[in-house]
C-alpha positions as CSV (number, residue, x, y, z in Angstrom):
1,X,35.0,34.4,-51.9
2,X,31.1,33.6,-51.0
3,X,29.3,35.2,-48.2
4,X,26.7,33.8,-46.0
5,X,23.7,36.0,-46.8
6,X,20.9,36.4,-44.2
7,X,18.6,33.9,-45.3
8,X,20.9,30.9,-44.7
9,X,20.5,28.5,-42.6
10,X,22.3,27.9,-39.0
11,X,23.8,24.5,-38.2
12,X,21.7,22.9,-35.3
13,X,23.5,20.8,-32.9
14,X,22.4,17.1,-33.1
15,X,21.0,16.4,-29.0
16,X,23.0,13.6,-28.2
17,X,21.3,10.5,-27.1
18,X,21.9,8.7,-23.1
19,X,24.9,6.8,-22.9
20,X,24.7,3.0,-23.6
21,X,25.4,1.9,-20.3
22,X,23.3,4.0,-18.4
23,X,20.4,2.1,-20.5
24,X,22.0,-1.4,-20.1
25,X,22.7,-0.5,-16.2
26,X,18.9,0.4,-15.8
27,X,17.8,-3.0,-17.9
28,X,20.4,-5.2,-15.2
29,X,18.9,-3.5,-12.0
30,X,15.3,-4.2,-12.9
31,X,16.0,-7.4,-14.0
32,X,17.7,-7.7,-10.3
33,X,15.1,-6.4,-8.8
34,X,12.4,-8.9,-10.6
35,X,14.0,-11.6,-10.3
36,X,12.7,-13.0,-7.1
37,X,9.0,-12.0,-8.8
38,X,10.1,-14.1,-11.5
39,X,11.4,-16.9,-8.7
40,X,8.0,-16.8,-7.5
41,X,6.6,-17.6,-10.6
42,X,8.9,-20.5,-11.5
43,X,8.4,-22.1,-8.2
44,X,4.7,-22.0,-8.3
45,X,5.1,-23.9,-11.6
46,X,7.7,-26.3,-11.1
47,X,7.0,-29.9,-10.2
48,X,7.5,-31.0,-6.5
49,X,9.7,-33.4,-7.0
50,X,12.4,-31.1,-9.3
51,X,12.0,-28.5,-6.1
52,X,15.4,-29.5,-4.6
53,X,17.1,-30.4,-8.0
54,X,20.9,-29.3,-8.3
55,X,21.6,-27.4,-10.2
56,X,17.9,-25.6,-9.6
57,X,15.4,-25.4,-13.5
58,X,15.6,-22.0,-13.9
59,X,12.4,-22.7,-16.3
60,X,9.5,-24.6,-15.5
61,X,10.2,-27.3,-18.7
62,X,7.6,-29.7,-17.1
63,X,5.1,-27.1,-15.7
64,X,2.1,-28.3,-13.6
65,X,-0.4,-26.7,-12.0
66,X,-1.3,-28.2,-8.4
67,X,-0.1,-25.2,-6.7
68,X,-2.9,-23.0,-8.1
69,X,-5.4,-25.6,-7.7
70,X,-4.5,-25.9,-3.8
71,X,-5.2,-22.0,-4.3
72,X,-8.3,-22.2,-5.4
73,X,-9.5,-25.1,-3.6
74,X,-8.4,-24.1,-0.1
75,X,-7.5,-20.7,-0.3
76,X,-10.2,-18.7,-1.5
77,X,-11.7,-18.1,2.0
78,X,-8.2,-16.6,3.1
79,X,-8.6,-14.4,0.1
80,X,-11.9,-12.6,1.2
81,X,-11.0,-12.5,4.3
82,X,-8.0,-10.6,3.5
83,X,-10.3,-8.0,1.5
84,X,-12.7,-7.9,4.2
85,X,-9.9,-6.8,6.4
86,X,-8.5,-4.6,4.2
87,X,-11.0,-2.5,2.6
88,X,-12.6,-2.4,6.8
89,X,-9.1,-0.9,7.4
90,X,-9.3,1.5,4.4
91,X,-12.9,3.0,5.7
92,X,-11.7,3.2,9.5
93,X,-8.3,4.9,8.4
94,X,-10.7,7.7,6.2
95,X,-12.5,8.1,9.0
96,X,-10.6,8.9,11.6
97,X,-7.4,10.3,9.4
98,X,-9.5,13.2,7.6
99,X,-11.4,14.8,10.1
100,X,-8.4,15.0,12.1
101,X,-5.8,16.3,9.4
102,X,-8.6,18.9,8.7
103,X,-9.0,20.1,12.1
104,X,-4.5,20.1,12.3
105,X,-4.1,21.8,9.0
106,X,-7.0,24.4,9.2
107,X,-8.4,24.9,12.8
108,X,-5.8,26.3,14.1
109,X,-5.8,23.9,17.7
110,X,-3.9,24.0,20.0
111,X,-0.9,21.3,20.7
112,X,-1.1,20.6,17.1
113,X,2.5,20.5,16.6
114,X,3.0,18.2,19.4
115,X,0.4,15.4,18.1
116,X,2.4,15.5,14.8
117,X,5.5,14.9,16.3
118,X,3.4,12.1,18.2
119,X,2.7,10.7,15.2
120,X,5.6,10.6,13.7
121,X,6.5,8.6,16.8
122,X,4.4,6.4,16.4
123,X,4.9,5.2,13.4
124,X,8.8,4.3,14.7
125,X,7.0,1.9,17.4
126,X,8.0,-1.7,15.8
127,X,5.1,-4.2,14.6
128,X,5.5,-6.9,16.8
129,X,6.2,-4.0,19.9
130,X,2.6,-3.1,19.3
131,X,1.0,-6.9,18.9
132,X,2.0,-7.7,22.2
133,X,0.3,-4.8,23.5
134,X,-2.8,-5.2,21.6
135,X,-2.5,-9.1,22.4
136,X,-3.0,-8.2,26.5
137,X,-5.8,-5.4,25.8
138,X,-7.4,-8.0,23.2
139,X,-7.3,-10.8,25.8
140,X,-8.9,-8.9,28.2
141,X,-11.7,-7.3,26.0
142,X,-12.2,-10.6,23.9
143,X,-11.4,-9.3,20.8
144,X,-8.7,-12.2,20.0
145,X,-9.4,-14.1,16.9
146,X,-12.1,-11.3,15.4
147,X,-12.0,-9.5,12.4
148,X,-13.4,-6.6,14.6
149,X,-9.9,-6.8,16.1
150,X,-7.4,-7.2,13.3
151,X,-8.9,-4.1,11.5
152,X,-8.5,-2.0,14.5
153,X,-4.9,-3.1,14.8
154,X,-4.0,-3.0,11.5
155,X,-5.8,0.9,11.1
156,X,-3.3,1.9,14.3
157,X,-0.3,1.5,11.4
158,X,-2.2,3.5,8.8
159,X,-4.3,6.0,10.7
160,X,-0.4,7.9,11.8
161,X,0.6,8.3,8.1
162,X,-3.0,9.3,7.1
163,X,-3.1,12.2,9.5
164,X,0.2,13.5,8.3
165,X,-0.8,13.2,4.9
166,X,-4.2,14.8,5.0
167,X,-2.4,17.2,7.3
168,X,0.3,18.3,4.4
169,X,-2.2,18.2,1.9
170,X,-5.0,20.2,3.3
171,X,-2.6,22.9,4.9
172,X,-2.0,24.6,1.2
173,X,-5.8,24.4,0.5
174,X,-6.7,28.5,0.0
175,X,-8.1,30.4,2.6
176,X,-9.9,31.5,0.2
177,X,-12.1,28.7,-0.3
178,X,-12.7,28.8,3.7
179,X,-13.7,32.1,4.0
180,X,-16.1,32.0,1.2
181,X,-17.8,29.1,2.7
182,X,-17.7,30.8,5.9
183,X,-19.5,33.8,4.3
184,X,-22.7,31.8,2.9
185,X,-23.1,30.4,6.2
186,X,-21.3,26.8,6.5
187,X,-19.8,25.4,9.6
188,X,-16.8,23.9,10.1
189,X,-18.3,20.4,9.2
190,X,-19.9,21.5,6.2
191,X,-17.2,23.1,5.3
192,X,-14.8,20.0,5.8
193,X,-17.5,17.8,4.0
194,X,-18.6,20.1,1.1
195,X,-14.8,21.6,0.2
196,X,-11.9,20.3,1.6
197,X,-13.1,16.7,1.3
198,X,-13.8,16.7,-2.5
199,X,-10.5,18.7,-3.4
200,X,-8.4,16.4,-1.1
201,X,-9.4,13.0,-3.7
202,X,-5.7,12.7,-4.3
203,X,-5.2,12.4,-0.9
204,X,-7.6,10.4,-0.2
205,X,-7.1,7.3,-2.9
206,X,-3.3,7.9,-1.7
207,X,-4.5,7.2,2.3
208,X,-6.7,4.4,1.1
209,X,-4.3,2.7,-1.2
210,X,-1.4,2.6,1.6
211,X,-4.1,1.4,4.6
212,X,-5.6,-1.2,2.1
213,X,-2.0,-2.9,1.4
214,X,-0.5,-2.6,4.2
215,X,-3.8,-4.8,6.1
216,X,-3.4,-7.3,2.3
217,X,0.3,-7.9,3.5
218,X,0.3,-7.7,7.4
219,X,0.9,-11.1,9.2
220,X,2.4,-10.0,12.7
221,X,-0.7,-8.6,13.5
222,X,-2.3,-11.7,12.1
223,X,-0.3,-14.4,13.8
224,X,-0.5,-12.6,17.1
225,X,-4.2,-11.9,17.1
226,X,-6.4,-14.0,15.0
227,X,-3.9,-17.3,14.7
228,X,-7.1,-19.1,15.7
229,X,-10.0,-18.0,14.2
230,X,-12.4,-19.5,12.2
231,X,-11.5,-16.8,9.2
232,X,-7.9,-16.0,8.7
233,X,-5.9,-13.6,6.1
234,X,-4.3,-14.8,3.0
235,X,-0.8,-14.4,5.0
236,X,-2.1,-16.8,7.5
237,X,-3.0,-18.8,4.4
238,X,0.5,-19.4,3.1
239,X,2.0,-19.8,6.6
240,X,0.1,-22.7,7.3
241,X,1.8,-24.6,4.3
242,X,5.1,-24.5,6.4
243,X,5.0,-27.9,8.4
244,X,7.4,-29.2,10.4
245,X,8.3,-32.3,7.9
246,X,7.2,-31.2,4.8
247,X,6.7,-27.5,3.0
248,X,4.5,-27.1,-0.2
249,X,6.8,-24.7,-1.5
250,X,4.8,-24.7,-4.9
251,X,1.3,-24.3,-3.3
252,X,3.5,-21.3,-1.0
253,X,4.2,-19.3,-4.2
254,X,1.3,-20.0,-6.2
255,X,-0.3,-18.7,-3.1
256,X,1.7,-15.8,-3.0
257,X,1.5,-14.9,-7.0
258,X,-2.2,-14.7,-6.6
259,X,-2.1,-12.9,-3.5
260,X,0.4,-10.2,-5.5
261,X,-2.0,-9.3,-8.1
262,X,-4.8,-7.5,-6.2
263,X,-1.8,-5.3,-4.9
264,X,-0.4,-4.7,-8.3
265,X,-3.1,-4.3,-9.7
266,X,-4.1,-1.5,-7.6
267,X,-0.6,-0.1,-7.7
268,X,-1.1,0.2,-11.4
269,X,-4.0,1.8,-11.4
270,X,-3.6,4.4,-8.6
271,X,0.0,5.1,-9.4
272,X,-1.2,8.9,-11.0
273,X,-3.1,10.0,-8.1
274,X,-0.5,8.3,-5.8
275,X,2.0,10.8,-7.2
276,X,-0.6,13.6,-7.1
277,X,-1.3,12.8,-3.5
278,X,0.7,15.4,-2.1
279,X,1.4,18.0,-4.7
280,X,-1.4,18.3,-6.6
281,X,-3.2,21.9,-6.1
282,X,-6.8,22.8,-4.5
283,X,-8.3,24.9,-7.4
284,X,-7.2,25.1,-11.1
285,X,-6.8,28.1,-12.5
């Protein structure tokens, strides 16, 4: 008989690997969930007159390229004034969202869990409930058809969910860091704009990132308030491809890839501090 002295070795158990089909399940519902993307694409690229073939090209074999040059030729306005818009509507949201979620979350106010309930209200008012309002205040101001205008509007969407964010965020800031600020002297704007602005970054590129795509993609706001001015949003853009005879379904898409790629490209970029936006801590240790 042999006996195992103390210096041998232990079997280790071999971690077994994920299942097959959970891998081939993932690969079939992102492929599910890309294929209109890759729709998109195709259409943009396939040849007006193979648009309504049967059965459909499920690959562009005779690509051409008229839908990006109607882009480029006629859409390029649309484009900046779909930035315009948006990055007005990311500067408005900061503005307003951050003072208040720091006065919510750290000054103590009163009725401050009735406005975030009113919040949360308000951002379960529909779209198109609050174009109509905004289209009789508007017409009476004369604000209809102006930039001015659409940003406001569009802000009313992202200001709601920027106060609750900053809110969240800034209420697990330390005390600490208040009353030390309070001790050398700073006021309660200083304070805000010295310390809890900087450590709330997260939260801010998280607030600026929803208010930014949100004004890229809106069109009920658009369509309701600025259908007939002289500078319209992207949205606007591709809608006006739609005619009552005839639709440019190619120049639609290749209007819409181009339009996508600001938004993912900012997705991509932002997706760390997206996910840091509301769990990421005030100090390090």
């Amino acid at each position: 008989m042999t006996s195992l002295g103390t210096t041998g070795t232990t079997p280790t158990r071999s971690t077994p690997g994920k299942p097959w089909w959970k891998t081939a399940l993932g690969l079939v519902l992102t492929a599910f969930m890309l294929f209109p993307v890759y729709w998109m694409v195709n259409v943009s690229l396939t040849q007006t007159s193979d648009l309504r073939a049967d059965p459909p090209h499920w690959f562009p074999w005779d690509p051409t390229f008229e839908g990006y040059t109607a882009v480029f030729q006629q859409q390029l306005p649309a484009l900046g004034t779909s930035l315009l818009v948006g990055l007005g509507c990311v500067v408005l949201t900061v503005v307003i969202a951050a003072p208040a979620g720091y006065a919510l979350a750290l000054l103590n106010l009163r009725g401050g869990r009735t406005l975030n309930f009113l919040l949360l209200v308000a951002q379960m008012i529909p779209a198109v409930v609050m174009a109509m309002g905004f289209y009789a205040v508007y017409n009476s101001l004369g604000l209809l058809n102006t930039l001015g205008g659409l940003i406001i509007a569009d802000s009313t969407v992202a200001v709601p969910f920027g106060v609750l964010l900053y809110t969240a965020f800034m209420s697990g800031i330390p005390r600490e860091l208040l009353q030390a600020a309070r001790v050398d002297g700073a006021s309660a704007w200083r304070t805000f704009r010295s310390i809890v602005l900087p450590v709330s970054r997260n939260s801010t590129l998280t607030v600026s990132l929803f208010a930014f795509l949100w004004a890229w993609s809106d069109f009920i706001f658009a369509s309701t308030l600025n259908r007939n001015g002289e500078l319209i949003p992207i949205t606007l853009g591709i809608y006006n491809y739609i005619g009552n005879n005839t639709t440019q379904w190619n120049a639609i898409m290749a209007t819409a890839v181009v339009a996508s790629v600001p938004a993912a490209i900012l997705l991509v970029v932002a997706q760390r501090y997206v996910a840091a936006g509301v769990t990421a801590g005030a100090v390090k240790d």
